[in-house]
N, C-alpha and C positions, 0 to 999 in steps of 0.2 A: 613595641620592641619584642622580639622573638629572645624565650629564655637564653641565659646564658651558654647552654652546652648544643644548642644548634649554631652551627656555622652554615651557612648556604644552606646547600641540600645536603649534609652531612653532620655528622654529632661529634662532639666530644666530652673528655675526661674532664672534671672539675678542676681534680687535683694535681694528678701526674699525669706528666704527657704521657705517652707512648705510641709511635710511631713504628708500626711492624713495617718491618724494611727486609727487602729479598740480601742486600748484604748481611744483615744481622742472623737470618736463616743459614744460609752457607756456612757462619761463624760457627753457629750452634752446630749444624750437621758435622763441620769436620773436627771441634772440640768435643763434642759431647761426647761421654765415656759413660751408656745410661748401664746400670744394676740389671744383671739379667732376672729374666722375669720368666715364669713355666710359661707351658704353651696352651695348657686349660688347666682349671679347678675344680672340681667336684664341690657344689653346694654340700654343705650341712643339711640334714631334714630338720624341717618347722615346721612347729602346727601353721595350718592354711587359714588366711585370717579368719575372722567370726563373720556369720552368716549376717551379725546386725550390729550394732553398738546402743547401748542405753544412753538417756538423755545426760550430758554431764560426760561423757567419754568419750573417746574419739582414738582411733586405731589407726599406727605408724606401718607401715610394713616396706620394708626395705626389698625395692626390682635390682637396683643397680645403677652403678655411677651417682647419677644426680636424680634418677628416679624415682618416685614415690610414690605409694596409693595413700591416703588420708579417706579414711571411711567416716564419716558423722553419721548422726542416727540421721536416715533417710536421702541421705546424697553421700558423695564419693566421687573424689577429685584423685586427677594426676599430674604431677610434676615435670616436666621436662621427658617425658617418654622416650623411651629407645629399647626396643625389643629388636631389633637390628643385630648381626653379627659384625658389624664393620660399622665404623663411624668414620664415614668416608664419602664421598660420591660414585665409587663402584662398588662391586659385591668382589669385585677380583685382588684390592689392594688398600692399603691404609689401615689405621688401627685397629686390629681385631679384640672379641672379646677375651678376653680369659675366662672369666665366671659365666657364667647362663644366666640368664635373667631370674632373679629370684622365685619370680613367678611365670609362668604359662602365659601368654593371652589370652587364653582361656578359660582361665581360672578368677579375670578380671568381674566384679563387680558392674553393675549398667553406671557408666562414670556420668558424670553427670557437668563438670568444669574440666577442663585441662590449662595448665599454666605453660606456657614457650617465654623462657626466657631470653633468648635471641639466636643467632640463624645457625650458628656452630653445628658442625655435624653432628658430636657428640650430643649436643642439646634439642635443635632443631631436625628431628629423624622423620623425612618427610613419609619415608614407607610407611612406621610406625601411625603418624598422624592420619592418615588418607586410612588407615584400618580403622582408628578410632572414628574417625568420620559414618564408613563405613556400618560399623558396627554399632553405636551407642548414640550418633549425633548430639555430642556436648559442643558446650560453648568452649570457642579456645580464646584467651586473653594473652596480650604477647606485645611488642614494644609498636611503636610509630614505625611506617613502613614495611614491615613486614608481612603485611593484608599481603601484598601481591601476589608475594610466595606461597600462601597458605591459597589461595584462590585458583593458584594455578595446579594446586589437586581438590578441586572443586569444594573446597572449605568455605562455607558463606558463614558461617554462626563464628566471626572471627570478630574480636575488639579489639582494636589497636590503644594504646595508652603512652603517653608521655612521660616524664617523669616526676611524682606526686600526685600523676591524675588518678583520681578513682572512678570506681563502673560500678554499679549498686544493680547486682545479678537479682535479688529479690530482696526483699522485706528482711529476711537474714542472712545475705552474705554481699560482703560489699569486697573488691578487689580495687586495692592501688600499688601503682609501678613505684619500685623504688630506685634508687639510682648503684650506680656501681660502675668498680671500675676496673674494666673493662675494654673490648673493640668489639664491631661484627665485620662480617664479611666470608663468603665461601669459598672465596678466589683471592689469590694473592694479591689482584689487584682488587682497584672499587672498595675499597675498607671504609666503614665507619657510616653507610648510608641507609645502614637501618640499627634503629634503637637497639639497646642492652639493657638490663635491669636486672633487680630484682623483684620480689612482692611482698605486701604485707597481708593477705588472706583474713579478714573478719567475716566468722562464720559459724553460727549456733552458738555465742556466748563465747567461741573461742579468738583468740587473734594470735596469727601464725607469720611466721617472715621464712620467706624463702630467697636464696640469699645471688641463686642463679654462679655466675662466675665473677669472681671480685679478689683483686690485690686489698692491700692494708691501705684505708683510709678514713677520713674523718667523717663518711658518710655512715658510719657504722652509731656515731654517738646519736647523731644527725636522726635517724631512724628509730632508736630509740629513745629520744626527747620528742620527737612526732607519736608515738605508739609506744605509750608507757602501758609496762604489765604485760609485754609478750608473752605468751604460754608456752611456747615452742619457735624454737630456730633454726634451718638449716643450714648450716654452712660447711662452705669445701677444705677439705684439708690436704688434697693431693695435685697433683702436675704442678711442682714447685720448684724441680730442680733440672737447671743449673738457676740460683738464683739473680743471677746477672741479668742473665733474660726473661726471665717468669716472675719476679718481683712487683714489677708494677700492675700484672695480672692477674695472679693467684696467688691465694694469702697459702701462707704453709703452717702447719699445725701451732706453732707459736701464737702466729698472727691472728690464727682463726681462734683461738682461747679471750684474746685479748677483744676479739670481733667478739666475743660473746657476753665479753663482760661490758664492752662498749653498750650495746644492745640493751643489756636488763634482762635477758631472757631468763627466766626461770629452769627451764630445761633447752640446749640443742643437743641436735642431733647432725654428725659429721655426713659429709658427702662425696663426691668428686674424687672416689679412689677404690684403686684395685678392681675394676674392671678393662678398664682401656691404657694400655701402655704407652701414653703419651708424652713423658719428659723422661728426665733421668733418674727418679729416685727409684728401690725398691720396692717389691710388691707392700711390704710389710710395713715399711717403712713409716709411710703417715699416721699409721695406728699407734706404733710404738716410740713416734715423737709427740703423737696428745695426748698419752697417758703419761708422760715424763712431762709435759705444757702445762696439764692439767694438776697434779700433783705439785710443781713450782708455784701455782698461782692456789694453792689452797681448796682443791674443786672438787667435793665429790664425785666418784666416777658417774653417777644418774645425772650427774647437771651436765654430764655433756660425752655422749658417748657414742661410739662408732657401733652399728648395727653387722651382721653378717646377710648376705641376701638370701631372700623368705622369710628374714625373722620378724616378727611383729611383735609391737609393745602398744599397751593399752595405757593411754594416759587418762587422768581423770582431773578435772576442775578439781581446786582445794576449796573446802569451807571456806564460806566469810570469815571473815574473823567479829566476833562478837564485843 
C-alpha cells in the first residue's frame, strides 16, 4: 500500500484540501487590495558571521526570505537558497526582491548540505542552486521527484526523501522530510507531482526543524511528539493575506506562534517575509503581528523572534541539568 498522501503519480494534503484553481487566482487578482510596499530596502550593517563556531554552538544568519546559513563547528548548511532578484521564471517579471540578500555569495562559507523544500520559485531558485553546485558541490536533500529538476542543472549529489524518511549524511548529521501543508508546482497547471515538506536537521548534538512552506495543521504537534527537545525552529510568518485564499497554505504569525508551541522548540526563528511581495499584507506587518502573537501567548521575545537580513545570532546548547 503506497502512503496515504500519494495518490497516483501525484501527492497530497493530509489534512486540508486545497486545490489551487485558475478561477480562485482571477478572484484573488481582481479582489485583492495588497498594502503598498517600497521598491527596495537598504540592509542594516551586521557583523559578517564568525570565521568558525566552537563545539556546543551553532550560528544563524539570516540571507532572506526562507533563507539560511547554519554554520556548526566544521560544516555549514543552507536552507532553501535564493540570491536571485526575482522569484520568478524570468529575470524580466514576477516578484521582485526588496531587500538584498543579507549576504554576498561570496561572502558564503564552503556549504557543505543545502536543504530544497519544494519547487516554488521563491524556494526552489534553480540559478542560485547550479551556482552552489558550481561552487561548493554539497549534497542537496529535497522532496520525492524533484531529482529531475535538480539533474537537469547537472546536480547529481541530490536525495530525494518522502515524508518521515530519513538520509543519514554521516555518522553526525542525519536528515528527515517532514510533512506540510502545502502544494508544488511551477506552472499553473501539473500541481502536486512533486513532494513539499519540511525537515528535521540532526546535526552535531543539535536538532533543527525547518519548516519550509506550511498553513496551520496538526502536523506541527505531530513533529514534535516524533522529535522531542527541538533546539531551533524555522517557521514562516508572512504571504498570508487575503486569508480566504492563503489559509490553508501559509500559517500567519498567530498560527506560526501556536506552530511553535505545537513543536516544543525551545527557540524559533521567523521566516517567509519582507523580501518578496507576494500576497496582500504590508511590509511590516508579519513582524508586528508576532510580536503582538507572541506577547498574547506569554513568550519571551528570544523564544521566537524575527531576524533583519545579515544578522546573526550564536546559539549555544544549554547545560545538562544535574
Amino acid at each position: 500500500m503506497p502512503p496515504e498522501h500519494h495518490i497516483g503519480t501525484k501527492f497530497r494534503n493530509l489534512e486540508v484540501t486545497f486545490k489551487p484553481s485558475l478561477r480562485g487566482l482571477i478572484r484573488w487578482i481582481f479582489r485583492h487590495r495588497p498594502k503598498p510596499w517600497p521598491n527596495s530596502v537598504n540592509n542594516n550593517t551586521h557583523p559578517p558571521p564568525p570565521p568558525a563556531v566552537a563545539p556546543g554552538e551553532l550560528a544563524v544568519t539570516f540571507i532572506g526570505h526562507s533563507s539560511f546559513l547554519l554554520q556548526f563547528p566544521g560544516a555549514a548548511v543552507l536552507t532553501d537558497p535564493i540570491f536571485s532578484e526575482r522569484a520568478s521564471p524570468v529575470s524580466w517579471a514576477g516578484p521582485k526582491r526588496v531587500h538584498p540578500p543579507g549576504l554576498r555569495f561570496k561572502q558564503l562559507p564552503r556549504i557543505d548540505l543545502v536543504l530544497v523544500s519544494h519547487d516554488h520559485y521563491d524556494h526552489m531558485d534553480l540559478k542560485t542552486l547550479r551556482r552552489l553546485r558550481k561552487t561548493f558541490h554539497p549534497l542537496f536533500v529535497t522532496g520525492l521527484k524533484n531529482g529531475p529538476l535538480l539533474r537537469s542543472i547537472k546536480i547529481k549529489q541530490a536525495v530525494e526523501l518522502d515524508w518521515w524518511q530519513s538520509y543519514r549524511v554521516n555518522v553526525d548529521t542525519t536528515v528527515t522530510m517532514t510533512p506540510a501543508q502545502h502544494f508544488s508546482g511551477r506552472r499553473l497547471w501539473g500541481r502536486n507531482t512533486t513532494l513539499w515538506g519540511g525537515f528535521v536537521l540532526e546535526m552535531g548534538g543539535w536538532r533543527i526543524y525547518f519548516a519550509g512552506d506550511s498553513g496551520y495543521a496538526g502536523l506541527f504537534r505531530e513533529i514534535g511528539r516524533r522529535f522531542p527537545g527541538l533546539d531551533l525552529a524555522f517557521i514562516p510568518i508572512g504571504a498570508y493575506a487575503p486569508r480566504w485564499f492563503m489559509s490553508a497554505i501559509h500559517l500567519d504569525p498567530a498560527e506560526a506562534v501556536q506552530a511553535h508551541i505545537d513543536l516544543g522548540a525551545r527557540q524559533s526563528i521567523g521566516m517567509h517575509f519582507r523580501t518578496f511581495q507576494l500576497t496582500d499584507e504590508g511590509i511590516d506587518e508579519p513582524v508586528q503581528w508576532l510580536e503582538r502573537a507572541r506577547a498574547e501567548k506569554g513568550l519571551a521575545p528570544e523564544q521566537f523572534r524575527a531576524l533583519e537580513p545579515g544578522q546573526t545570532v550564536l546559539c549555544r546548547k544549554p547545560e545538562p541539568a544535574h
